[in-house]
PDB file of N, CA, C and O in Angstrom:
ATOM      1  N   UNK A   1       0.848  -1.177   0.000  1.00  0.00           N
ATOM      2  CA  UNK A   1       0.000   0.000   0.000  1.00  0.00           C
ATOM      3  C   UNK A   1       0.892   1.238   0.000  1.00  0.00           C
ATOM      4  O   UNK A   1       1.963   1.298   0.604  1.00  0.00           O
ATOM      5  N   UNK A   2       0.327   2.280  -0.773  1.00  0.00           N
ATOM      6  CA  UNK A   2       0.934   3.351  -0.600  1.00  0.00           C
ATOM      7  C   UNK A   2       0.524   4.625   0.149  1.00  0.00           C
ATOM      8  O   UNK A   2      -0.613   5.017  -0.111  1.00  0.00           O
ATOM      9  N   UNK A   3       0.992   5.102   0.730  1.00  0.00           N
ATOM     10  CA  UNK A   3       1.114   5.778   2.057  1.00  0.00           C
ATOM     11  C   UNK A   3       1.173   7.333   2.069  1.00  0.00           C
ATOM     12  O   UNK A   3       2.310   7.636   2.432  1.00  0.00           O
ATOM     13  N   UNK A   4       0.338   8.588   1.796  1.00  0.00           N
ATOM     14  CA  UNK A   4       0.690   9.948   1.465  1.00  0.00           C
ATOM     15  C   UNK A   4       0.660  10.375   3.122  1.00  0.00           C
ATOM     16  O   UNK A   4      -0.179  10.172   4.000  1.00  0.00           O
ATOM     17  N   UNK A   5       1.927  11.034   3.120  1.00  0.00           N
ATOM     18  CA  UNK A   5       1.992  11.990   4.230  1.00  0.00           C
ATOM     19  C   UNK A   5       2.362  13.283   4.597  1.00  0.00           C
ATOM     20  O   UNK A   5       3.556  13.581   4.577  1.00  0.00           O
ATOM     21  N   UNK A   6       1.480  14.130   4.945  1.00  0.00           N
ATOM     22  CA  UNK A   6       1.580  15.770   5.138  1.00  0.00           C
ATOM     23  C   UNK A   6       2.344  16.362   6.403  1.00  0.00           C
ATOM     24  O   UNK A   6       2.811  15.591   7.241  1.00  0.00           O
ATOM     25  N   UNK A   7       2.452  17.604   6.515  1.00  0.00           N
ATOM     26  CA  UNK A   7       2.974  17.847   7.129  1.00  0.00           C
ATOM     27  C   UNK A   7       4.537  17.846   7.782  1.00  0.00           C
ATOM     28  O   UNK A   7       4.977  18.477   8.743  1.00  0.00           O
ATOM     29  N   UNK A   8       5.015  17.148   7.123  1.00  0.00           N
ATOM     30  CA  UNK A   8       6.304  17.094   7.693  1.00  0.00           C
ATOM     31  C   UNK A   8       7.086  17.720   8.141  1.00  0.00           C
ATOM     32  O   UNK A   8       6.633  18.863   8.100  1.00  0.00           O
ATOM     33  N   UNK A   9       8.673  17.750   8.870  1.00  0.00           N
ATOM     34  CA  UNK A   9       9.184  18.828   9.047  1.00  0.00           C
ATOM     35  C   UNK A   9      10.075  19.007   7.565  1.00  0.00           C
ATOM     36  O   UNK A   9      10.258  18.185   6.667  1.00  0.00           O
ATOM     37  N   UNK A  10      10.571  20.518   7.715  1.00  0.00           N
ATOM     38  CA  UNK A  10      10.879  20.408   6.067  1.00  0.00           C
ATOM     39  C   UNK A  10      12.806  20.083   6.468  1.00  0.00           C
ATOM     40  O   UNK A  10      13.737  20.365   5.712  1.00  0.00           O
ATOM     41  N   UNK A  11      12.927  19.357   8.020  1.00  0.00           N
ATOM     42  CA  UNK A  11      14.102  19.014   8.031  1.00  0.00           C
ATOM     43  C   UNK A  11      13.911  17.260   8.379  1.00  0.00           C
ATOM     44  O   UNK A  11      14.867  16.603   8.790  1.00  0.00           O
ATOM     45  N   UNK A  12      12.860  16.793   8.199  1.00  0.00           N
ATOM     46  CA  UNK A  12      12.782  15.396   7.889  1.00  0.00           C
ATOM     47  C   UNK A  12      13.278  14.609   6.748  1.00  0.00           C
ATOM     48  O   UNK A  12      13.070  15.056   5.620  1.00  0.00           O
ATOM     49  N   UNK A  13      13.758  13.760   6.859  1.00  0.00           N
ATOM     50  CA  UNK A  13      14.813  12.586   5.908  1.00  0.00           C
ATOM     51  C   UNK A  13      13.932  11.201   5.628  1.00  0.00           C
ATOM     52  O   UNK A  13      13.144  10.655   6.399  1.00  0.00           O
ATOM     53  N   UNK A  14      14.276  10.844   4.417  1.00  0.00           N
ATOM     54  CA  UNK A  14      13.562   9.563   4.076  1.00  0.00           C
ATOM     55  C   UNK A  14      13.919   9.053   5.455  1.00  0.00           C
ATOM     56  O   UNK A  14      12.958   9.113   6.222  1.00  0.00           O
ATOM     57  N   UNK A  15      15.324   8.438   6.130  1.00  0.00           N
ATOM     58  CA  UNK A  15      15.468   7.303   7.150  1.00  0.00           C
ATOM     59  C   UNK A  15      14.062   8.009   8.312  1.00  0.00           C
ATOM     60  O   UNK A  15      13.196   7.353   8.890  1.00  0.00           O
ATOM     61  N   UNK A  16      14.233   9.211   8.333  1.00  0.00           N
ATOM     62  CA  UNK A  16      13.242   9.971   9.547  1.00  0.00           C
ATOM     63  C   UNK A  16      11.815   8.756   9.093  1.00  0.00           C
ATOM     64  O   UNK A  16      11.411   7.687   9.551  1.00  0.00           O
ATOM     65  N   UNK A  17      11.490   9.509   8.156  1.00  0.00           N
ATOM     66  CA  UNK A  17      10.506   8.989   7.497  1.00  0.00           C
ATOM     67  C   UNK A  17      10.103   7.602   7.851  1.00  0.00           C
ATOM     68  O   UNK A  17       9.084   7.355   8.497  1.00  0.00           O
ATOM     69  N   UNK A  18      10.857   6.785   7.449  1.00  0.00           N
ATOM     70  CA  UNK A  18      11.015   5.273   7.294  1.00  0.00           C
ATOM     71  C   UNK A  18      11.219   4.599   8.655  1.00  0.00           C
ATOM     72  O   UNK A  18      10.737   3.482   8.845  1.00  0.00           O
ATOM     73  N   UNK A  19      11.775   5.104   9.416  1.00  0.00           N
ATOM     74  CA  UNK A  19      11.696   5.100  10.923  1.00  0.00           C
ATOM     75  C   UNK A  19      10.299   5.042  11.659  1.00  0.00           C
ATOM     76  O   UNK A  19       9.752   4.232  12.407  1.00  0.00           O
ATOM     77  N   UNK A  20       9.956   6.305  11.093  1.00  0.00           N
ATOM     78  CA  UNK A  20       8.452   6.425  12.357  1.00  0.00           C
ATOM     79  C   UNK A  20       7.302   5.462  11.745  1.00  0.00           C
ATOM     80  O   UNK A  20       6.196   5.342  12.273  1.00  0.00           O
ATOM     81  N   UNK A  21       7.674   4.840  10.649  1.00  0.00           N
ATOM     82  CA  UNK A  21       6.583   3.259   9.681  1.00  0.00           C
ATOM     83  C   UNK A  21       6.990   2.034  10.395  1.00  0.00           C
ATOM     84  O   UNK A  21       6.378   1.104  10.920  1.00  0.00           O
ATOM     85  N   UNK A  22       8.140   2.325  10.248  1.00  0.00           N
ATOM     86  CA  UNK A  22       8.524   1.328  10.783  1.00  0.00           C
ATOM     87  C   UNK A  22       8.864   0.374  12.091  1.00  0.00           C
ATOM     88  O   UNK A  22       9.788  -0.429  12.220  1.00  0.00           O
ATOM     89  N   UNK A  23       7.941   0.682  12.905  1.00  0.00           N
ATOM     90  CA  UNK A  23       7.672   0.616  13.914  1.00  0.00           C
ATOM     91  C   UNK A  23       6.317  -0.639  13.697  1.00  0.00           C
ATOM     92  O   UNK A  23       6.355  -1.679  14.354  1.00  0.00           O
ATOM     93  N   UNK A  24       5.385  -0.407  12.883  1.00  0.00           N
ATOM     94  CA  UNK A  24       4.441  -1.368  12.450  1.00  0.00           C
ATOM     95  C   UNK A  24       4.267  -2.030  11.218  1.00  0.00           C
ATOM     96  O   UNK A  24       3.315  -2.495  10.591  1.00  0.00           O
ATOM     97  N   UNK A  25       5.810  -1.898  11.026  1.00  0.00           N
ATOM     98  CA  UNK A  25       5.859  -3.495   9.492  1.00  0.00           C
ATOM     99  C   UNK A  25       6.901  -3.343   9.133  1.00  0.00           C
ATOM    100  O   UNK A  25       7.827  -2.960   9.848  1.00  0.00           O
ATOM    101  N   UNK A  26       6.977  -3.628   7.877  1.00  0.00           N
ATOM    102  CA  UNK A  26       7.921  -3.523   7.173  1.00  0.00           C
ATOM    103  C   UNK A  26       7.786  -2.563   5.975  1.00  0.00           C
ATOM    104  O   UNK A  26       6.662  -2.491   5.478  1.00  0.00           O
ATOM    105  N   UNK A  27       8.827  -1.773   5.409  1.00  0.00           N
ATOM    106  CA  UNK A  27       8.174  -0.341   4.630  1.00  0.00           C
ATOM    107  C   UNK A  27       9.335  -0.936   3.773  1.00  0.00           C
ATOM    108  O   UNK A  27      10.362  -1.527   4.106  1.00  0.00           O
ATOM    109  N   UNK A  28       8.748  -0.526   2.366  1.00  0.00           N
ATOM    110  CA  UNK A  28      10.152  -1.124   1.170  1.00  0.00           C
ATOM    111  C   UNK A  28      10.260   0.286   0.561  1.00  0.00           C
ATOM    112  O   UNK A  28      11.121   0.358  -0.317  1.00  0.00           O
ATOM    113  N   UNK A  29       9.603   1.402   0.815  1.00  0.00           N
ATOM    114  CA  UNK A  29      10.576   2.760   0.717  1.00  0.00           C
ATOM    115  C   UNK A  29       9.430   3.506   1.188  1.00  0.00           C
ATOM    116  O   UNK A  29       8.214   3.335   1.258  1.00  0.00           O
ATOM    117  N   UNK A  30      10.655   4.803   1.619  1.00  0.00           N
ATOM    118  CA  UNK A  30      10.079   6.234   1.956  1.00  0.00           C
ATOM    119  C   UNK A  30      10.625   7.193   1.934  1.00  0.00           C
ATOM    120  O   UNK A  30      11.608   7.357   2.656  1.00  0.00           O
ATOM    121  N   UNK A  31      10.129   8.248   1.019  1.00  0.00           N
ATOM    122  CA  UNK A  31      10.434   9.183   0.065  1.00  0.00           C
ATOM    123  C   UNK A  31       9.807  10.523   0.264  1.00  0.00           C
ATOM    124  O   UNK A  31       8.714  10.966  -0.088  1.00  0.00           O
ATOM    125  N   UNK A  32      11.181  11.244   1.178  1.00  0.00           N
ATOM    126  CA  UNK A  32      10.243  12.734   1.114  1.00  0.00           C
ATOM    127  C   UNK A  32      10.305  13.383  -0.381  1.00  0.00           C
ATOM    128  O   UNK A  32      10.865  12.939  -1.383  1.00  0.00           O
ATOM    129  N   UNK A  33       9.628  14.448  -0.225  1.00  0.00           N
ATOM    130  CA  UNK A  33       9.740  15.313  -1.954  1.00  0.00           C
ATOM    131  C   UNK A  33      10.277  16.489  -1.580  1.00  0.00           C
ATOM    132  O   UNK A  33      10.135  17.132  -0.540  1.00  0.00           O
ATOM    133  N   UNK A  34      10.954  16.709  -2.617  1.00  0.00           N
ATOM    134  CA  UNK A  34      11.793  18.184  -2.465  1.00  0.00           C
ATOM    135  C   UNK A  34      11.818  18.377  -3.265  1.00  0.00           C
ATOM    136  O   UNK A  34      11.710  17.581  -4.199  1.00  0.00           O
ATOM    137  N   UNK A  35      12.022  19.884  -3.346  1.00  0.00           N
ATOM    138  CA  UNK A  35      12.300  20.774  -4.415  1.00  0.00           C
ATOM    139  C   UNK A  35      13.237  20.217  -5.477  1.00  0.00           C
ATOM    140  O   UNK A  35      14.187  19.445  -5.351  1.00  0.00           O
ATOM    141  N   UNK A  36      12.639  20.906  -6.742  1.00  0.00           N
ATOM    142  CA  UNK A  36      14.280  20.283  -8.136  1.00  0.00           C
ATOM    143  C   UNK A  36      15.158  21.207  -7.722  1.00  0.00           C
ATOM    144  O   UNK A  36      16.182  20.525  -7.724  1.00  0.00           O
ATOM    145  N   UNK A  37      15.523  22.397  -7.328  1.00  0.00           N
ATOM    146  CA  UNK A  37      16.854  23.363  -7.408  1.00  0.00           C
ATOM    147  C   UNK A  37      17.317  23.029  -6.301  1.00  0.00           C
ATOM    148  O   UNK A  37      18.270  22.260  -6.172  1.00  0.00           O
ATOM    149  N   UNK A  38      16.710  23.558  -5.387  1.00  0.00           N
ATOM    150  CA  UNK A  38      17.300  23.738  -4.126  1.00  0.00           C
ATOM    151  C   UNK A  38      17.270  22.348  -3.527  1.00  0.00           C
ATOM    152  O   UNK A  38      18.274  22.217  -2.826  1.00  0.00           O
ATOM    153  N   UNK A  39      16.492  21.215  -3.524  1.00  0.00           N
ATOM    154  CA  UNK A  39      16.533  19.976  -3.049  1.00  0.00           C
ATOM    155  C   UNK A  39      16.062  19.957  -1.786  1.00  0.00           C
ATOM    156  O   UNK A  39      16.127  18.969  -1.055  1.00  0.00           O
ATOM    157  N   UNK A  40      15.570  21.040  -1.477  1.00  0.00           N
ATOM    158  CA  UNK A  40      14.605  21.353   0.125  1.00  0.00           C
ATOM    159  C   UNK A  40      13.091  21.001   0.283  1.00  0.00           C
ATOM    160  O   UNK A  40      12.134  21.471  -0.330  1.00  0.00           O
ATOM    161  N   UNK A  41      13.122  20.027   1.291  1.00  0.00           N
ATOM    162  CA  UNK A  41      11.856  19.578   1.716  1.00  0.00           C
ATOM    163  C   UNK A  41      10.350  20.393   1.267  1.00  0.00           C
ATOM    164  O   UNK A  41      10.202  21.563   1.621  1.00  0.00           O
ATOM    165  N   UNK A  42       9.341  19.736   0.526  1.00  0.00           N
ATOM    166  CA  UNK A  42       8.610  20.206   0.185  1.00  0.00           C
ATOM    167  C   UNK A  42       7.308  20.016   1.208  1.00  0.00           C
ATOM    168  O   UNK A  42       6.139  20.257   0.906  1.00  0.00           O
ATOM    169  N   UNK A  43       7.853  19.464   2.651  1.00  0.00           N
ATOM    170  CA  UNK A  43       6.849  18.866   3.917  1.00  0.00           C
ATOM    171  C   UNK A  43       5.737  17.756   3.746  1.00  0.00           C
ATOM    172  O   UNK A  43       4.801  17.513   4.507  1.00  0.00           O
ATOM    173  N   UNK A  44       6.171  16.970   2.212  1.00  0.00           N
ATOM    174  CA  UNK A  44       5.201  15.924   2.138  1.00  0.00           C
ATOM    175  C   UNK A  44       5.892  14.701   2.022  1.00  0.00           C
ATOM    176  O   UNK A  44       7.115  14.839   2.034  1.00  0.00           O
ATOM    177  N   UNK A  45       5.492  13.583   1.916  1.00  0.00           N
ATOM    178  CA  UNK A  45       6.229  12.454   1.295  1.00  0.00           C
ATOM    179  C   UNK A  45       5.511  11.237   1.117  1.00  0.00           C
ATOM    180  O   UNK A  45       4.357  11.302   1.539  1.00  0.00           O
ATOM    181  N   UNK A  46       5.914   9.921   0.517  1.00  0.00           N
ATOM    182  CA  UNK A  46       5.366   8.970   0.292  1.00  0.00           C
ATOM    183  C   UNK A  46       6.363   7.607   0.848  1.00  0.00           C
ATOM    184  O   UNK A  46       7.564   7.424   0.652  1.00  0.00           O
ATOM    185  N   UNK A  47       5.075   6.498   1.832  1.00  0.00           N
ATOM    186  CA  UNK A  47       5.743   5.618   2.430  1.00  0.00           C
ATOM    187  C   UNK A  47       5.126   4.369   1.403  1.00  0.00           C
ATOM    188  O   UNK A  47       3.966   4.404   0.992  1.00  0.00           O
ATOM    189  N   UNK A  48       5.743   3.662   1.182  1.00  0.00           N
ATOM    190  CA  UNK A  48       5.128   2.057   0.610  1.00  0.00           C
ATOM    191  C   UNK A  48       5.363   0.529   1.703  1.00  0.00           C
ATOM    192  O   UNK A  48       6.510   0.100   1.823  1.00  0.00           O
ATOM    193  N   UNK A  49       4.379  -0.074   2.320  1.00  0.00           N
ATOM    194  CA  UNK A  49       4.533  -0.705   3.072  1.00  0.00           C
ATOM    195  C   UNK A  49       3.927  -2.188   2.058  1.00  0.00           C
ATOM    196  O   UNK A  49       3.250  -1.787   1.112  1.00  0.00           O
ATOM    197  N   UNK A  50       4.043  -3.575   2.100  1.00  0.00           N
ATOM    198  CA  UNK A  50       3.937  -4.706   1.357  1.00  0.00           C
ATOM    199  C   UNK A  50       2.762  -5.002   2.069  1.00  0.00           C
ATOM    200  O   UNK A  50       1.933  -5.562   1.352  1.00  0.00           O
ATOM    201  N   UNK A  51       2.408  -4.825   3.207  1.00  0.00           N
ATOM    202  CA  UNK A  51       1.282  -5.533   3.816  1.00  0.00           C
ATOM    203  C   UNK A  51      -0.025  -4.724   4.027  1.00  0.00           C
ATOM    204  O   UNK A  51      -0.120  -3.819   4.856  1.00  0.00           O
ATOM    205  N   UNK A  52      -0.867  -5.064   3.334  1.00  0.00           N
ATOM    206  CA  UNK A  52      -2.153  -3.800   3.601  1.00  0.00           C
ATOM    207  C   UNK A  52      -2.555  -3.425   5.600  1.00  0.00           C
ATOM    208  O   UNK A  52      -2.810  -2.341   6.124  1.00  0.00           O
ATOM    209  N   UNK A  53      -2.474  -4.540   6.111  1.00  0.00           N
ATOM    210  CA  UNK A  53      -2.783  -4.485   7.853  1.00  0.00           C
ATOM    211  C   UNK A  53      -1.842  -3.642   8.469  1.00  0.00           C
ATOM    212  O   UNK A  53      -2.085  -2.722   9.249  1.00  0.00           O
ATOM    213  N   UNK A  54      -0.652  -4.059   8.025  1.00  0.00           N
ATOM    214  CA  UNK A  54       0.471  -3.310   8.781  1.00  0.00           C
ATOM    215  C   UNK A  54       0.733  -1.939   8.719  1.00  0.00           C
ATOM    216  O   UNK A  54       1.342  -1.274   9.556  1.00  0.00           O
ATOM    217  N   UNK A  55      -0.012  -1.375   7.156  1.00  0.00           N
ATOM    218  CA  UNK A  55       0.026   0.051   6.791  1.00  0.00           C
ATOM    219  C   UNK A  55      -1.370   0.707   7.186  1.00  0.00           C
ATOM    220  O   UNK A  55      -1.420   1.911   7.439  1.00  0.00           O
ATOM    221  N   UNK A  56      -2.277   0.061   7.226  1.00  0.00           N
ATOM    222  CA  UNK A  56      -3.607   0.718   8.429  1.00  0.00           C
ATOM    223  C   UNK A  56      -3.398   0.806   9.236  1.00  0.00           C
ATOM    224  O   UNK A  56      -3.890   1.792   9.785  1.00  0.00           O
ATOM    225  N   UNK A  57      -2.560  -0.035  10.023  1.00  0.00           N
ATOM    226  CA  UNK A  57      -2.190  -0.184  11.617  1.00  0.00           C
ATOM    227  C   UNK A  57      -1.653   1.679  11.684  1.00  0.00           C
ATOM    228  O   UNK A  57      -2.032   2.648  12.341  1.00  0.00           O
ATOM    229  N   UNK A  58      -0.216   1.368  10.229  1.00  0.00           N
ATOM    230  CA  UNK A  58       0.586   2.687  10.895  1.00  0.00           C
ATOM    231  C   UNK A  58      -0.451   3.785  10.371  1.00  0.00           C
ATOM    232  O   UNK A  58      -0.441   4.622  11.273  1.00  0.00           O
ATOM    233  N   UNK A  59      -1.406   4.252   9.314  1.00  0.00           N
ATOM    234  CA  UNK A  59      -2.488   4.966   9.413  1.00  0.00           C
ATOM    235  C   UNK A  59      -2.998   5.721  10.324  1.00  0.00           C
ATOM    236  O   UNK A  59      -2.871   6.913  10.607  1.00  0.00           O
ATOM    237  N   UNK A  60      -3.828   4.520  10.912  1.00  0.00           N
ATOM    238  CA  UNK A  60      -4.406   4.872  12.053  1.00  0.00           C
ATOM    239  C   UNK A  60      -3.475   5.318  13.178  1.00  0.00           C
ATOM    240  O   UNK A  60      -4.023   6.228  13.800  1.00  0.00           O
ATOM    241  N   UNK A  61      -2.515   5.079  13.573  1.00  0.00           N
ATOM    242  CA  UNK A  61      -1.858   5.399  15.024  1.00  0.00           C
ATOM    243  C   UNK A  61      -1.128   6.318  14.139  1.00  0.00           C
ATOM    244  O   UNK A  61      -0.491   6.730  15.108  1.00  0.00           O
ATOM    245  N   UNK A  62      -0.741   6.877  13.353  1.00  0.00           N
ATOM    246  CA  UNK A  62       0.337   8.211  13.082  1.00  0.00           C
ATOM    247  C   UNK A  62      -0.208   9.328  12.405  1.00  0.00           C
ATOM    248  O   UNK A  62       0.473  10.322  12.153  1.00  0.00           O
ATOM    249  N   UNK A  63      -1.983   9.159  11.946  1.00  0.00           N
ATOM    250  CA  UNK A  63      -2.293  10.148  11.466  1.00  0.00           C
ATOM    251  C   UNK A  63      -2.925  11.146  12.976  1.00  0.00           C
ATOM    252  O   UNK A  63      -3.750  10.772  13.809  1.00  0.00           O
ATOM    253  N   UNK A  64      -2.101  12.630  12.897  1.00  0.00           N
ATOM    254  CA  UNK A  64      -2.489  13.422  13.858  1.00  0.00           C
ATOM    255  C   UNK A  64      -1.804  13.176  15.223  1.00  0.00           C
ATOM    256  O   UNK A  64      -2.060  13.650  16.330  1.00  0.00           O
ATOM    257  N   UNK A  65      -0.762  12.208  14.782  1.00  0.00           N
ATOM    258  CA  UNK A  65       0.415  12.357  15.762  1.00  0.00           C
ATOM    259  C   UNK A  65       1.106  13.755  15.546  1.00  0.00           C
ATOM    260  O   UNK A  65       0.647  14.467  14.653  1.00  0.00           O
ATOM    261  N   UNK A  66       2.392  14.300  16.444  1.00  0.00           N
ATOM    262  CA  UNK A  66       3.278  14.909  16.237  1.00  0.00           C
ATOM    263  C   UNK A  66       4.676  14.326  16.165  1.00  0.00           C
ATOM    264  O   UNK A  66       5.119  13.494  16.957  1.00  0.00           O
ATOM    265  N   UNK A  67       5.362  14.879  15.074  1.00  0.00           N
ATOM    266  CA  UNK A  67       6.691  14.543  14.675  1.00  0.00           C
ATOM    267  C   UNK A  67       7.196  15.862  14.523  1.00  0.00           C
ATOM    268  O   UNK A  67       6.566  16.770  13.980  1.00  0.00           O
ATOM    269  N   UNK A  68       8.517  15.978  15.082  1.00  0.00           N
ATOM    270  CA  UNK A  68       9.572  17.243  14.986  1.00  0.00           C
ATOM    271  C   UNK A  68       9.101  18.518  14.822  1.00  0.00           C
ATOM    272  O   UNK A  68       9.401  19.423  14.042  1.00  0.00           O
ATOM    273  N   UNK A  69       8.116  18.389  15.917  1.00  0.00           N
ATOM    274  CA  UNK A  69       7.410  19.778  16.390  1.00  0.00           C
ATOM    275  C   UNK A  69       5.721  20.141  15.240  1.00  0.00           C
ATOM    276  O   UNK A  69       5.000  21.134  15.342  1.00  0.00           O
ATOM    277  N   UNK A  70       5.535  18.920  14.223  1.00  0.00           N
ATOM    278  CA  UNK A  70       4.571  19.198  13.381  1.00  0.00           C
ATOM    279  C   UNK A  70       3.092  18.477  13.285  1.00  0.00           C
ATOM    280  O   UNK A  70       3.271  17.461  13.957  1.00  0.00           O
ATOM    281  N   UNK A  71       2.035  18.450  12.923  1.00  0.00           N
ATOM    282  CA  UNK A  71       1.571  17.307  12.776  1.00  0.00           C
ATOM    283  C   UNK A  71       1.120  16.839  11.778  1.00  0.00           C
ATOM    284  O   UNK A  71       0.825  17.580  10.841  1.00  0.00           O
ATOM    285  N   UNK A  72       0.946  15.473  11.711  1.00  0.00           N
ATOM    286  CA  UNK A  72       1.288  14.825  10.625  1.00  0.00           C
ATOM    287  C   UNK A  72       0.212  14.059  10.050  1.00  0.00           C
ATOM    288  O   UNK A  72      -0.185  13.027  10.592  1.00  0.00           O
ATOM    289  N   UNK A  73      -0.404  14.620   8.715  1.00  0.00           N
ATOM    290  CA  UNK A  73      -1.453  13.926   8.125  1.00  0.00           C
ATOM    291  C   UNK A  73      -1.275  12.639   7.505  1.00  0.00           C
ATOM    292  O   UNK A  73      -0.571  12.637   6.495  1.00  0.00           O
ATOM    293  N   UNK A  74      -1.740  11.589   7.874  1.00  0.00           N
ATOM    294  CA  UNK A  74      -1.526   9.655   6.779  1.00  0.00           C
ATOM    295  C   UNK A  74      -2.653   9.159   6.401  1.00  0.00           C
ATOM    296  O   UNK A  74      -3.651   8.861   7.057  1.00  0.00           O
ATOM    297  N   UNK A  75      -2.388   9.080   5.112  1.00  0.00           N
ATOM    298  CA  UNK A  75      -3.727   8.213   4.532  1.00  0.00           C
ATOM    299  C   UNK A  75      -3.191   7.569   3.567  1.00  0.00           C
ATOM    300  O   UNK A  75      -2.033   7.685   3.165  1.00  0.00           O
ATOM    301  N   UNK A  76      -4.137   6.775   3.114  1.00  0.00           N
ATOM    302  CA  UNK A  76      -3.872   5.889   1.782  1.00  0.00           C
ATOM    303  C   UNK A  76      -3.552   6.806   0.644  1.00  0.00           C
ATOM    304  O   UNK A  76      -4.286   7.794   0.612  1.00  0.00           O
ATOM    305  N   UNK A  77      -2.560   6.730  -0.390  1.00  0.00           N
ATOM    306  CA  UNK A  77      -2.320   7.648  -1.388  1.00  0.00           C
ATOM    307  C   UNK A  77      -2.849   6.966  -2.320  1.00  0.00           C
ATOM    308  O   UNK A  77      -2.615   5.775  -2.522  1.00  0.00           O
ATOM    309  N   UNK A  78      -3.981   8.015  -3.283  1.00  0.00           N
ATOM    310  CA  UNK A  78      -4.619   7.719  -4.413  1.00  0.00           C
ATOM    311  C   UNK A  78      -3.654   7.787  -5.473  1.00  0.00           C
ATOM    312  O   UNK A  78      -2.632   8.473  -5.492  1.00  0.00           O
ATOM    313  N   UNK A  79      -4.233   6.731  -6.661  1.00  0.00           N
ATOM    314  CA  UNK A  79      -3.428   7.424  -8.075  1.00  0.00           C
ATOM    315  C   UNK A  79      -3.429   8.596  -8.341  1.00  0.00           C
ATOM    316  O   UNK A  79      -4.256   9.470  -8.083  1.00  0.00           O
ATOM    317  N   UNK A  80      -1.950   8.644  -9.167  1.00  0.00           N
ATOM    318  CA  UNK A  80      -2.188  10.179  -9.681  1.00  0.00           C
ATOM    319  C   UNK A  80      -2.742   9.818 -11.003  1.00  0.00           C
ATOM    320  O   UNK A  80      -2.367   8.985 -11.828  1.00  0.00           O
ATOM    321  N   UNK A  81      -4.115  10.976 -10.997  1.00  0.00           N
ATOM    322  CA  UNK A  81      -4.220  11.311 -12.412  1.00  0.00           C
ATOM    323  C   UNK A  81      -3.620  12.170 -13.305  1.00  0.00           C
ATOM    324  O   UNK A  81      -3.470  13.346 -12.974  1.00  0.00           O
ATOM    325  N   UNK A  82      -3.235  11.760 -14.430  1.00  0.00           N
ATOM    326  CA  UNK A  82      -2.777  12.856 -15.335  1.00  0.00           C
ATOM    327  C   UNK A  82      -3.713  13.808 -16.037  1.00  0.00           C
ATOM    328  O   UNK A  82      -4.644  13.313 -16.672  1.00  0.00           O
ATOM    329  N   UNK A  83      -3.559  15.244 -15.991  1.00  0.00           N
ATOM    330  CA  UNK A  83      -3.954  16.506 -16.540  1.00  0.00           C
ATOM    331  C   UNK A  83      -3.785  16.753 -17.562  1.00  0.00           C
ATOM    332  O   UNK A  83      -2.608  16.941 -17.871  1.00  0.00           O
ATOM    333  N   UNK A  84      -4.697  16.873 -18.495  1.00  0.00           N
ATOM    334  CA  UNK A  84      -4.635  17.436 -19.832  1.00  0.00           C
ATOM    335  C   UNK A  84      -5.327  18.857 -19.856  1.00  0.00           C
ATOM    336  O   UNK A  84      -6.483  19.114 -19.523  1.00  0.00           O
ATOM    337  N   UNK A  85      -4.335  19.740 -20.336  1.00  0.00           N
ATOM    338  CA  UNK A  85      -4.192  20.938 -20.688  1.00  0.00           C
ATOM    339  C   UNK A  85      -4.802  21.961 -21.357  1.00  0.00           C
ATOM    340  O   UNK A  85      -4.242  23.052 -21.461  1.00  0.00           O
TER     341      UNK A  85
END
């Protein structure tokens, strides 16, 4: 399952990231987003966990937690649709 999460700090790190999942499974990546120039935290990111239970589990217990002074929105991440112009 894939995993959208808000809020972040914009001095959070994938391991940050991948850390606070990982606590309830196993996560096969997690990926903050940053900027193309500057490469600075854009305060969102995406976790991918293999097991659908284990990524509700972390859902439910980390959405509206606080992390590094912020708090932190988790839900299931929808497809992206593509935009035509």
């Amino acid at each position: 399952m894939n995993i959208f999460v808000s809020g972040l700090s914009f001095k959070a790190s994938n391991d940050d990231l991948k850390h606070i999942f990982s606590v309830y499974g196993e996560v096969s990546s997690a990926k903050v987003i940053t900027e193309r120039g500057s490469r600075r935290s854009r305060g969102y990111g995406f976790v991918e966990m293999l097991n659908d239970g284990e990524a509700n589990a972390a859902i439910a217990a980390l959405n509206g937690t606080e992390h590094m002074g912020r708090t932190l929105n988790v839900a299931e991440a929808h497809e992206r649709v593509e935009r035509s112009y």
